[in-house]
N, C-alpha and C positions, 0 to 999 in steps of 0.2 A: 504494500500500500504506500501512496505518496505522500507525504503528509501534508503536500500542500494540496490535497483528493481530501484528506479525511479532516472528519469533525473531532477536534480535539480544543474545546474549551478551559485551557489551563488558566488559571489564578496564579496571581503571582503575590498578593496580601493573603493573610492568612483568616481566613473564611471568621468573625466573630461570634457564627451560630454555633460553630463545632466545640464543643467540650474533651472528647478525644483524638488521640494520635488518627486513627484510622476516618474518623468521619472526617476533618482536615486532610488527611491525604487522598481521601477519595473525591471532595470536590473538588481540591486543587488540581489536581491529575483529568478533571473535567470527567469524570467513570460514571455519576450521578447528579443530578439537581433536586430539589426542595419543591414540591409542590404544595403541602400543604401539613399540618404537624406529621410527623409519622411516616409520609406516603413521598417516594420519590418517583423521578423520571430514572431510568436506566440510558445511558450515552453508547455509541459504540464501543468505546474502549472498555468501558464497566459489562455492558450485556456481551460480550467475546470473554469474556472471565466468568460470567456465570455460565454461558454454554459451555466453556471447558470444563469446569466441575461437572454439567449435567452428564457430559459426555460418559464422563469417569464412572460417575455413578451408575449410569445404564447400563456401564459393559460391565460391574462388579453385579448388579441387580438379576440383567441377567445371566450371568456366568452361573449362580445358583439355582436358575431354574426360576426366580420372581417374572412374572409376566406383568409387559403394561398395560397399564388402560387410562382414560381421562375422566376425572369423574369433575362435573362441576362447581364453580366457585359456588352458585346460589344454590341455596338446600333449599326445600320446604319443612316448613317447621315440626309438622307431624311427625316426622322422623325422631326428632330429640324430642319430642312430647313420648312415643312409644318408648324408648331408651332409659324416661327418665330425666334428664337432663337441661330440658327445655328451662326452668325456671330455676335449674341449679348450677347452671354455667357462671353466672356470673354479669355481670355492666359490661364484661370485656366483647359479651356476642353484641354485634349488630343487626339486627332486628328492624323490619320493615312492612309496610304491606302493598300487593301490585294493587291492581284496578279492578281487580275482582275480588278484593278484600283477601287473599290469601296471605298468612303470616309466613313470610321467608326470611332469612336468614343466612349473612355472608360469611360460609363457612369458616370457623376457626379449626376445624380437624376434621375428620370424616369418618369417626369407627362405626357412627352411626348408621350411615350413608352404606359402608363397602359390606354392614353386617347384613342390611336388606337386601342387597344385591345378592349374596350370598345364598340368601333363604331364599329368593324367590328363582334360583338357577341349579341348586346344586342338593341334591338331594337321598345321596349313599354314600355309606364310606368310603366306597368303589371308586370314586371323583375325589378322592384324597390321598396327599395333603396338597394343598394349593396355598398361591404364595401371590398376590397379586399387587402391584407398586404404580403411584402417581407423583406426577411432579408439577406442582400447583400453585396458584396463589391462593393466601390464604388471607384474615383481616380478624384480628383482635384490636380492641379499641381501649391499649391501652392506657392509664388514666396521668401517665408524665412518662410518652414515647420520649426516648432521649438514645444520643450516643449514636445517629445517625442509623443505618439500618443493623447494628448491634441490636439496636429495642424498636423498631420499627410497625407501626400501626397493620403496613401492611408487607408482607413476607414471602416469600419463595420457598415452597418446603417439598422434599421427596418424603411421604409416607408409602410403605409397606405392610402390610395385611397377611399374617400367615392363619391357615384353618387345618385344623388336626380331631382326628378321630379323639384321641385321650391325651391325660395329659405328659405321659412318655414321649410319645410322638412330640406333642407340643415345646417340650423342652429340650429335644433332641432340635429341632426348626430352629428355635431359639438361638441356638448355641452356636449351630453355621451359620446365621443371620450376623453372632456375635464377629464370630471370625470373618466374614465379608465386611462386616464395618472394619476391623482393621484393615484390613487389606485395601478397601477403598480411600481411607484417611494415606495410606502411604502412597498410594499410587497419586495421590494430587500433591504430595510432597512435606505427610504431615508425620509426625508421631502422638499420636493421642495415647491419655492415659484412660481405661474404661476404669469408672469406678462406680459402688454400688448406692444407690439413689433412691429418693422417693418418687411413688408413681404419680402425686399431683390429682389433676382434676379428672385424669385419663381413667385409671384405679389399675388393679392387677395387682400381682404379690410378688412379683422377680423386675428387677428396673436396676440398667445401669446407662449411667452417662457416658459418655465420650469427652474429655476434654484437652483443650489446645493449653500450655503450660504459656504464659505470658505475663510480665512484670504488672499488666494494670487490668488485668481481668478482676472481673467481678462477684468471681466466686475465689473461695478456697478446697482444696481439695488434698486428703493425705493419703499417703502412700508408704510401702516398703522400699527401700531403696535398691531392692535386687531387680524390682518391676523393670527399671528403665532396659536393664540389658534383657529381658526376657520378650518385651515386647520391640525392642530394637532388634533381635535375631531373626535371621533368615528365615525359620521355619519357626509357624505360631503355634505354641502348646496349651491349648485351653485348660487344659488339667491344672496348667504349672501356673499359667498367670491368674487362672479364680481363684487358685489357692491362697496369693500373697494379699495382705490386707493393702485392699485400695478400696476409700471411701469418699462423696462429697460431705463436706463440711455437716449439714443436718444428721449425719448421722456418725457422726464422728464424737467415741464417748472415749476420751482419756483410760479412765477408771476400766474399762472393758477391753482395753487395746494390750494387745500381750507384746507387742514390740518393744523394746527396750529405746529410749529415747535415741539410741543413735542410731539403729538401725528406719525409723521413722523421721520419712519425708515430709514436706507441706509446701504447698506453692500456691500464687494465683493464677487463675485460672478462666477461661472460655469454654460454656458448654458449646458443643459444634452437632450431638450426636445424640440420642433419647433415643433406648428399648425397654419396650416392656413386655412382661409375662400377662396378659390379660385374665385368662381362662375361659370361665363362659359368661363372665360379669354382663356382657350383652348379647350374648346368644339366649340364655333364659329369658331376660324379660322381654324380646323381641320375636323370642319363639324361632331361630335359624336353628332346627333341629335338622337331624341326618338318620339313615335306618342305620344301624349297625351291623356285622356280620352274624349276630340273631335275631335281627329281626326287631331289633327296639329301638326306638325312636332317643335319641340322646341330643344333649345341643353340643354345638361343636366348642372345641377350644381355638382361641385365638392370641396372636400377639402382636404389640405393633411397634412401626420400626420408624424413628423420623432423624433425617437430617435436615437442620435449616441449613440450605444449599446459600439464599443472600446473605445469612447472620454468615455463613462460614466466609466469605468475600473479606468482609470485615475482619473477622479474627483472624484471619492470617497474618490481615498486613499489621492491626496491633503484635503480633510475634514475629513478624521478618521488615523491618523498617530500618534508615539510619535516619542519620539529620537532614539527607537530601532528599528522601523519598522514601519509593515502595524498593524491595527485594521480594519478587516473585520465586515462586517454584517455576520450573522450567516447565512440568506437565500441564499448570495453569496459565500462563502466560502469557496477553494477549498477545503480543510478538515476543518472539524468541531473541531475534535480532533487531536492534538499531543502528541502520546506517547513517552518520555525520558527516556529511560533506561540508565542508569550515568555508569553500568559498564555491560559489555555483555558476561566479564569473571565471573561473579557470578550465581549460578545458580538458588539462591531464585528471583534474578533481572529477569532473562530470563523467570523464569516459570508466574508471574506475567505478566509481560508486554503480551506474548503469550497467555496467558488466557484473558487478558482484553483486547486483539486487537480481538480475537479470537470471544467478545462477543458485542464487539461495533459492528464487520462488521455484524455478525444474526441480530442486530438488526438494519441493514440497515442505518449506522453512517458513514459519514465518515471519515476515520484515515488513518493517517499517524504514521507510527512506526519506531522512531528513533532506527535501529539495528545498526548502525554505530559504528567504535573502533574513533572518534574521542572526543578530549578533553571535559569534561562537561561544561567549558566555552563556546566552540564553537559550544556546542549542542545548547545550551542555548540564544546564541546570531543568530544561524539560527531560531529558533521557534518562536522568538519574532520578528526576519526579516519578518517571510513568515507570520506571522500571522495569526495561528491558533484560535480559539477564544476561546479554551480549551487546555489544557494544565495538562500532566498525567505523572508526574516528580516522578521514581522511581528509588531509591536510593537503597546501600546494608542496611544503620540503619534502615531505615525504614521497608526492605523488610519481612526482620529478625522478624518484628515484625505483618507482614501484614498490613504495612500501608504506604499510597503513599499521595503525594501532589496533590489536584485539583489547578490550576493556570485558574482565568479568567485572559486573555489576557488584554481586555479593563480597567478594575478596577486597576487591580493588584493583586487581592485578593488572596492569598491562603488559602486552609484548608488542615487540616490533615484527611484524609478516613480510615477506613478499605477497603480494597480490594472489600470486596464483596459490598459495597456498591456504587461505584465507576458508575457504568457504571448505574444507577437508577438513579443518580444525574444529572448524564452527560443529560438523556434522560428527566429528569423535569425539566433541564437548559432549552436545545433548544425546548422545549413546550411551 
């Protein structure tokens, strides 16, 4: 992409609505605007970072066999009137009526919704277990949204829906569902820590979070210290890592904690990631029963699975930032590469950068090509804003010579290239 093609709205004041590092770096970097409390606009730069997570998550969803589907933002309200729910959600549902007096309601989660679906499609245990996943807007009308789409009104979420005969089954779902949220958190360039949680307004009796370790997060969360290399190793041992005590804050009792003070962690923290053990808390009073292999009518167990896919946008870059910007993951990235051409009136600059943009995009890379007549300081201060995690810094001395600067983003590192080596480099970095 050219960047004198694309829309990239940077700031160069430091935004006075923003309270944290990441909602500051997100409007600056121009990724989001401010529509109204709560509720933003998504920019190119910002919606190419959440389709790269969504990506992620589809190919981990269905690598286990989760199947998708679209269920809508607007619910009708009978549904959480049958559940139960309807008057005990909370100020946070919004709540309306169309022009046929019908009460609807803009979804804040869907167990309601994916459980009637269920009942009225699926009806032996012979059609189990089934695993079915959406990636939605959703709208809680929280009562002091703050911290830019951290706490936002309205939200981006992948929920997951598993249905099991018993609850073996169910907790057997569960447990690979566990192990695919790691595997998805790393595959976007994260290490999370799962720790054991309450279930909230959802209910169920097995719930653990996911959370991203960062200095100004808003939870606390402790841990064994053996956790981090067990869930850093190659291969993940569920056995090994439920074994070691990791919990959120709420349920974190000193007096019951058998760790010895040094061997016990605590950090702040980002939830990015919520599972739960449901059971049949809404298959009973909703009546989504199944025959059994004798012939009795049972309700199903269920569990449910959510990544806030925008909130995680936001946490990242609160845990990968310096003082000039973002440091992306290279799996999320909206460009891989930025190329800096320092002057666009030279014409060894121009034929360089044109050839090396030229052969990053063959090779299916993606770049970004600073053609802009603006200052090289302020090239220089946008590429380190948006956070490219390559960096292709061509100058007239250098060009003269056929040789350009590699910049990683995260290190700092620069080398000096020849030309034609440049784009081999680039392609055995992000390998």
């Amino acid at each position: 992409m050219l960047l004198s093609k694309y829309f990239l709205p940077v700031l160069k004041e430091l935004p006075a609505e923003a309270q944290v590092i990441s909602h500051r770096l997100m409007l600056r970097s121009g990724m989001i605007r401010r529509q109204a409390s709560g509720i933003y606009s998504w920019l190119p730069l910002g919606l190419q970072v959440l389709q790269n997570i969504i990506n992620i998550v589809n190919h981990n969803m269905n690598k286990v066999g989760s199947l998708e589907i679209l269920m809508p933002c607007i619910q009708p309200a009978s549904l959480w009137i049958a559940s139960g729910r309807f008057e005990n959600y909370g100020k946070e549902m919004l709540k309306f009526q169309d022009r046929h007096d019908n009460t609807l309601l803009f979804g804040p989660t869907n167990e309601d919704m994916i459980t009637e679906i269920f009942k009225n499609n699926i009806k032996s245990y012979k059609d189990l277990p089934k695993n079915l996943y959406h990636i939605q807007w959703k709208f809680r009308d929280e009562i002091r949204p703050r911290f830019g789409v951290m706490r936002a009104r309205e939200f981006l979420m992948k929920d997951a829906y598993s249905f099991d005969i018993d609850q073996a089954s169910a907790v057997q779902h569960y447990n690979n569902m566990y192990l695919a949220y790691l595997q998805t958190f790393r595959d976007i360039g994260l290490n999370v820590i799962p720790v054991l949680a309450d279930n909230g307004p959802i209910g169920g009796n097995l719930s653990h979070e996911f959370h991203i370790q960062t200095e100004n997060g808003e939870s606390t969360i402790f841990y064994d210290k053996k956790f981090l290399n067990l869930i850093n190793s190659k291969s993940l041992d569920i056995e090994k890592i439920q074994s070691l005590y990791a919990v959120a804050e709420e349920k974190h009792d000193p007096t019951k904690c058998s760790l010895a003070p040094e061997e016990l962690a605590s950090s702040k923290s980002i939830e990015v990631g919520h599972i739960f053990y449901i059971g049949s808390k809404y298959s009973k009073v909703m009546n989504a029963v199944v025959n059994d292999k004798h012939g009795n009518l049972v309700p199903i167990e269920m569990s449910s699975y959510g990544i806030g896919i925008s909130r995680l946008v936001a946490a990242i870059i609160e845990a990968s930032h310096d003082d000039k910007g973002i440091i992306r993951p290279i799996n999320i990235a909206p460009f891989c590469v930025s190329i800096l051409n320092l002057n666009i009136l030279d014409s060894k600059c121009n034929e360089l950068s044109r050839n090396l943009y030229a052969q990053l995009k063959t090779n299916n890379i993606t770049v970004l090509y600073d053609d802009t007549e603006e200052r090289v300081g302020s090239k220089f201060a946008t590429h380190d804003l948006i956070g490219s995690p390559y960096q292709v810094i061509i100058g007239p001395k250098g060009a003269i010579k056929n040789i350009v600067e590699l910049k990683n983003r995260k290190t700092g590192n620069i080398e000096e290239l020849d030309i034609e080596v440049v784009c081999g480099k680039i392609i055995s970095c992000l390998n």
